[in-house]
C-alpha positions in Angstrom: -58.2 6.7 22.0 -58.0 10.0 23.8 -55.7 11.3 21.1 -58.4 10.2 18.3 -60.9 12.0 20.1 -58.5 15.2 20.4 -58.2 15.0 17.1 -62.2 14.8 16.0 -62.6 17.5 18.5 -60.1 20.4 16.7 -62.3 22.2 14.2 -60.1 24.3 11.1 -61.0 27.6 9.8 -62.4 27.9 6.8 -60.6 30.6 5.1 -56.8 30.1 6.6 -57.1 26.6 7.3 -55.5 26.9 11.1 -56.6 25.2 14.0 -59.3 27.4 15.6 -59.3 28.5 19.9 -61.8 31.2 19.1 -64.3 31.0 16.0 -67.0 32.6 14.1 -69.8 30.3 12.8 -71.4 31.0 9.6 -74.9 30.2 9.6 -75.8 28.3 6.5 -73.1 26.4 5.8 -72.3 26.2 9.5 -68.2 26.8 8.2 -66.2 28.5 11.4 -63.9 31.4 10.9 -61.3 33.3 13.1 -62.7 36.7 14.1 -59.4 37.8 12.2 -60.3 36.0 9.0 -63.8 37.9 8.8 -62.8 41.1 8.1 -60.8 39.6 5.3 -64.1 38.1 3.7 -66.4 40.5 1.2 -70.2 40.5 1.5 -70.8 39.3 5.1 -72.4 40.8 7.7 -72.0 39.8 11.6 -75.1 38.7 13.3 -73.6 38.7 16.5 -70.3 37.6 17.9 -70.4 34.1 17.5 -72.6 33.9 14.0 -72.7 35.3 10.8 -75.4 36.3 8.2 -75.8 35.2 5.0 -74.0 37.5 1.8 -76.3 39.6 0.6 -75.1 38.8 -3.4 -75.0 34.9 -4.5 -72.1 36.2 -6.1 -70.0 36.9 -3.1 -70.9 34.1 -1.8 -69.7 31.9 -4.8 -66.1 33.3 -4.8 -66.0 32.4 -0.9 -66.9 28.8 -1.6 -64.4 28.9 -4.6 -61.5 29.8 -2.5 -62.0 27.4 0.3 -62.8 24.4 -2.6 -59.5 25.8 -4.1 -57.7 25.9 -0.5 -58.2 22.6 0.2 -57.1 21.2 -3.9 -53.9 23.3 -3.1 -53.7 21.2 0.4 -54.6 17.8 -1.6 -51.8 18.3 -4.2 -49.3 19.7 -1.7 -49.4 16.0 0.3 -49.7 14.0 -2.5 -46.1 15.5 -4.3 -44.7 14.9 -0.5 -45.4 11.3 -0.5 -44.4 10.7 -4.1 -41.1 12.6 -3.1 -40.9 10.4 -0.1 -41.7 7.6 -1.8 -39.2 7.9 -5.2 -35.9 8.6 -2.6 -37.1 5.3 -0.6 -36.9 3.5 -4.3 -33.9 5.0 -4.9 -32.4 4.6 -1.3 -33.5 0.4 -2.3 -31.7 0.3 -5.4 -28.5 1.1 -4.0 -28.6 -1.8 -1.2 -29.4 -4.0 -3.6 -26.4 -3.1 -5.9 -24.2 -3.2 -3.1 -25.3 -6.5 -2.5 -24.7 -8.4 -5.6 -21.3 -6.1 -6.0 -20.7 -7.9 -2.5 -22.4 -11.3 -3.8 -20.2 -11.4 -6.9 -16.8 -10.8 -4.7 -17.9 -13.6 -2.6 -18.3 -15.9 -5.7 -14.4 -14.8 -7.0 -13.0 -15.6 -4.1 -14.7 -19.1 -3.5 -13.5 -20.2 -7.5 -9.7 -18.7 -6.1 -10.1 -21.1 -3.2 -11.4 -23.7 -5.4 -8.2 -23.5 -7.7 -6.5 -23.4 -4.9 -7.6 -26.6 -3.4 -7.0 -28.4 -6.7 -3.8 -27.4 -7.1 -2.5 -28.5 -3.7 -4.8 -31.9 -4.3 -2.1 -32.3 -7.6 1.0 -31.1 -6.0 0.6 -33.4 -3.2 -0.3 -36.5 -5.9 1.8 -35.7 -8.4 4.9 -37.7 -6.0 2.7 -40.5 -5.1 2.4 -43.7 -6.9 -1.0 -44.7 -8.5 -1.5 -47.1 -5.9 -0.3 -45.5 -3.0 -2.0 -42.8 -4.1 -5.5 -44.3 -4.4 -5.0 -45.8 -0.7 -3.7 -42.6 1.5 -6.5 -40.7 -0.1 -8.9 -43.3 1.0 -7.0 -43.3 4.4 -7.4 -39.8 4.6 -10.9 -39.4 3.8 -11.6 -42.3 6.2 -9.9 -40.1 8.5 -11.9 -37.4 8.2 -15.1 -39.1 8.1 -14.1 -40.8 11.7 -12.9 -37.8 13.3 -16.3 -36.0 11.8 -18.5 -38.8 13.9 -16.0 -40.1 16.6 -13.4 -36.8 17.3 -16.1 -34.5 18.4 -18.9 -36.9 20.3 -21.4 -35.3 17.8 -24.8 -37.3 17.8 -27.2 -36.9 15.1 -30.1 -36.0 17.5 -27.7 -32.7 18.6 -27.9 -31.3 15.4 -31.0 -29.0 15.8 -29.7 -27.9 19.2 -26.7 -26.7 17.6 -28.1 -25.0 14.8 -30.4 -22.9 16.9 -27.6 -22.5 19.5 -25.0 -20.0 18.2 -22.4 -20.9 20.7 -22.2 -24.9 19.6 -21.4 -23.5 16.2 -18.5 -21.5 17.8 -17.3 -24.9 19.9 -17.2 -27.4 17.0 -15.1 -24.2 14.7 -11.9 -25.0 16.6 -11.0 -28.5 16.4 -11.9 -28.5 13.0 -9.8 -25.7 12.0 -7.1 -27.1 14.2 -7.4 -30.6 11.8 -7.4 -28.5 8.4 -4.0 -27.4 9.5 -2.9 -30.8 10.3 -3.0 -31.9 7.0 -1.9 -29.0 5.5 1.3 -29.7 7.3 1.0 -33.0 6.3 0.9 -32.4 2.9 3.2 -29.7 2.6 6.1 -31.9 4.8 5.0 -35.2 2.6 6.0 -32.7 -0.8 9.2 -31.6 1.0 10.5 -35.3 1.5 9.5 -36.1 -2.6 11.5 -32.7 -3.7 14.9 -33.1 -1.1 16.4 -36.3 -2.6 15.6 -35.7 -6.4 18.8 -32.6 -5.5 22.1 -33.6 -6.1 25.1 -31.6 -4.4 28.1 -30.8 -6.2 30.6 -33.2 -4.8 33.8 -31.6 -6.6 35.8 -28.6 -5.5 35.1 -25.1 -5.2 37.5 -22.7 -6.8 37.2 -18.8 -4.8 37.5 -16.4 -6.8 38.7 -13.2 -6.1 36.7 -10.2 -7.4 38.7 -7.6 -9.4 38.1 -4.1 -9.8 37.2 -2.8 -13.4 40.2 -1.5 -14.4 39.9 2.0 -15.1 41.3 3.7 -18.6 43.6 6.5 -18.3 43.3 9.6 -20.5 46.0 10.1 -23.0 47.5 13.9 -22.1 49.1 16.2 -24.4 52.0 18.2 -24.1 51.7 21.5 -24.1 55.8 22.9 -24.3 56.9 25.3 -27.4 59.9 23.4 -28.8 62.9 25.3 -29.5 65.2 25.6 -32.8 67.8 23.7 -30.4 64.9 20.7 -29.7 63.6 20.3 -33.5 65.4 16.6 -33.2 62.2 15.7 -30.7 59.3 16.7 -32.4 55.4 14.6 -33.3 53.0 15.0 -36.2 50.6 17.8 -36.2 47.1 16.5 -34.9 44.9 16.6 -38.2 41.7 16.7 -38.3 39.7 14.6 -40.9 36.3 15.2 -42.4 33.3 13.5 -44.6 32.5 15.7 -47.4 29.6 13.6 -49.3 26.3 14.6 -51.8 29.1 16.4 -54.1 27.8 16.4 -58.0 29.7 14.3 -60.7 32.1 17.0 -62.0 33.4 18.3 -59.0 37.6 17.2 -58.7 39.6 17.0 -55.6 41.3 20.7 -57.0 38.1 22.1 -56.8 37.2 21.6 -53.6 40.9 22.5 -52.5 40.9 26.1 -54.2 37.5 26.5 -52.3 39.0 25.9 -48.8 41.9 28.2 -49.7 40.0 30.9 -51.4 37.8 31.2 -48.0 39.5 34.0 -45.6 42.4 33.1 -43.6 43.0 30.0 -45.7 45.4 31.4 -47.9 48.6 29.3 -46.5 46.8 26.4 -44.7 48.2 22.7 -46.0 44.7 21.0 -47.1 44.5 18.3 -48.5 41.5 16.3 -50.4 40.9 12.2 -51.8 38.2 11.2 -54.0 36.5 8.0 -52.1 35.5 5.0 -53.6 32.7 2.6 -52.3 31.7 -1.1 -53.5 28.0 -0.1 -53.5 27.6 3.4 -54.8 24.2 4.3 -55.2 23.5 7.5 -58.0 26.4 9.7 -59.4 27.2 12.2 -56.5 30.8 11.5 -55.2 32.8 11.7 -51.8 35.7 13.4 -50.6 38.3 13.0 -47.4 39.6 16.7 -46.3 42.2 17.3 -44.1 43.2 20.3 -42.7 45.3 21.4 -39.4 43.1 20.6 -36.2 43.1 23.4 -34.8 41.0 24.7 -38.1 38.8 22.4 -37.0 35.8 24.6 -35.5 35.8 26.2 -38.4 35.1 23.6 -41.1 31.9 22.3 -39.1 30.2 25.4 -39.6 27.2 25.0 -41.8 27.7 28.7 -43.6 31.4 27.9 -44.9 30.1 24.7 -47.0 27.6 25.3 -50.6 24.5 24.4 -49.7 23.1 20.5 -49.4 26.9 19.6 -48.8 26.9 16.8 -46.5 29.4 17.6 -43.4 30.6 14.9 -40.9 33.8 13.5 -39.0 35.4 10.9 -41.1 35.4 7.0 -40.3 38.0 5.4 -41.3 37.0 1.8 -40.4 34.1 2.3 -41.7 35.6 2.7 -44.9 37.9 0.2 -44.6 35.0 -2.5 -44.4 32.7 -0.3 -47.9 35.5 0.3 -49.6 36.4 -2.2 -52.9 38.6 -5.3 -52.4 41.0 -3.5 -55.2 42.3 -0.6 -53.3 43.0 0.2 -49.5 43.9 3.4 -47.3 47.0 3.5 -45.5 49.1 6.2 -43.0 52.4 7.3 -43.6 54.0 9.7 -41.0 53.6 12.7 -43.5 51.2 11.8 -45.7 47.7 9.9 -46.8 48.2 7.6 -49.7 45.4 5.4 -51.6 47.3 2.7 -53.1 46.3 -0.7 -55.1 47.0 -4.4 -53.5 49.3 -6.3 -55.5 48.2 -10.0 -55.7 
């Protein structure tokens, strides 16, 4: 009450709209000012210190009325956007709780169904090795169980029940035996599944063979020699290494002389042995023929180099069991230690 009263008691200036300690009464209106505030007004005269005379022009007098009417709109507006302010983040503040809460509500529903599913599936696992009969009776054994420990186990009396709601520590004293039963019979179950599953396994009464674990053998690189023979040595001499290539996309009316004179003709050539075959395949598709090249291998390098073939010449190494399985059933490629020779079967 004393506060109220304070507050009746507090008069506000009429142009600044402060609390006033010291004012100025106007005498018509009977408005207070600060003495600051008058000097700031046009039109008025002081009577004396504590009253003021009347403007001499209606028309001062009007725009002093105007600003205090238009002072106290600007108040008005001022606390009604701070409580609409207020109001919309308090909305907005609501709105999140509550979709927290069903993000937390639907979470608590997923998790009930996965216990549900779980349930069920133990409930099958475990009847799946019982007999129809046997079945029916443990599970009415069980659930008569239950029932008696529910009424018996924990001396619970129906007339206790509203105690225990309303007291939060008889909720906490019934939790543990019950808990302690659930596991019970999930041990149950789970040892009653074990002793279905341990005879249907058979051991392997014959004899066990060990077996000693080997090593992957390990392929050894064929080396080269590398000694100049003599004119005394020539008795102990090997082939040349050759080096065989694909030559394919070649038009119809290119020969095998051809394309020989255009390896020789090519610089540094001149006296290298090459020699070219004209291949045959069962399935040839369009007119544009293949050739086998050989040349020295250590010419090599130089035959895979894009610039020393015409252009759209197909260049590759050459597979010779590859062609052994395209070529026709009529003729065959063999080796002989000097030379390549395409020969015919003879039935």
């Amino acid at each position: 009450m004393a506060e109220s009263k304070k507050i009746e008691l507090e008069t506000l200036c009429r142009y600044c709209r402060r609390t006033e300690v010291k004012s100025v009464k106007y005498e018509k209106c009977e408005s207070t000012y600060h003495p600051s505030c008058i000097t700031r007004l046009k039109g008025v005269k002081s009577n004396s210190e504590s009253n003021l005379i009347c403007c001499e022009s209606s028309k001062d007098n009007d725009e002093v009325l105007k600003y205090c009417v238009n002072n106290d709109v600007y108040n008005i507006q001022t606390e009604a956007k701070n409580t609409i302010t207020t109001e919309s983040s308090k909305i907005d503040l609501m709105i999140e709780i509550i979709q927290e809460l069903e993000h937390r509500n639907q979470v608590l529903i997923e998790n009930n169904q996965l216990l549900k599913f779980k349930i069920s599936v133990l409930e099958r696992n475990v009847c799946e090795g019982i007999p129809e009969s046997e079945g029916r009776q443990n599970h009415s054994e069980k659930t008569y169980e239950q029932m008696e420990y529910a009424i018996t186990g924990n001396d619970v009396n129906v007339n206790d029940q509203p105690n225990r709601i309303r007291n939060p520590l008889g909720n906490t004293e019934t939790d543990d035996p019950k808990r302690t039963r659930n596991k019970e019979i999930n041990d149950e179950a789970s040892n009653f599944t074990n002793k279905i599953i341990k005879p249907t396994i058979v051991e392997n009464e014959g004899k066990w063979n060990t077996i000693q674990r080997r090593n992957p053998r390990k392929l050894q690189q064929t080396l080269l020699g590398t000694c100049k023979v003599t004119n005394r040595d020539k008795n102990f001499s090997v082939q040349e290494k050759e080096a065989w290539f694909f030559i394919s996309r070649v038009k119809e009316h290119v020969t095998e002389n051809s394309i020989e004179n255009y390896i020789k003709h090519k610089p540094g050539f001149e006296k290298v042995s090459v020699e070219v075959k004209e291949l045959l395949f069962e399935e040839k598709k369009g007119k544009l023929k293949s050739f086998l090249v050989k040349v020295p291998f250590e010419r090599k390098d130089e035959l895979y180099i894009p610039s020393f073939w015409p252009e759209n010449v197909g260049i590759g190494r050459f597979n010779l069991q590859l062609y052994k399985n395209k070529c026709p059933n009529n003729t065959f490629l063999y080796i002989t230690n000097s030379k390549t020779i395409f020969a015919h079967k003879t039935e």
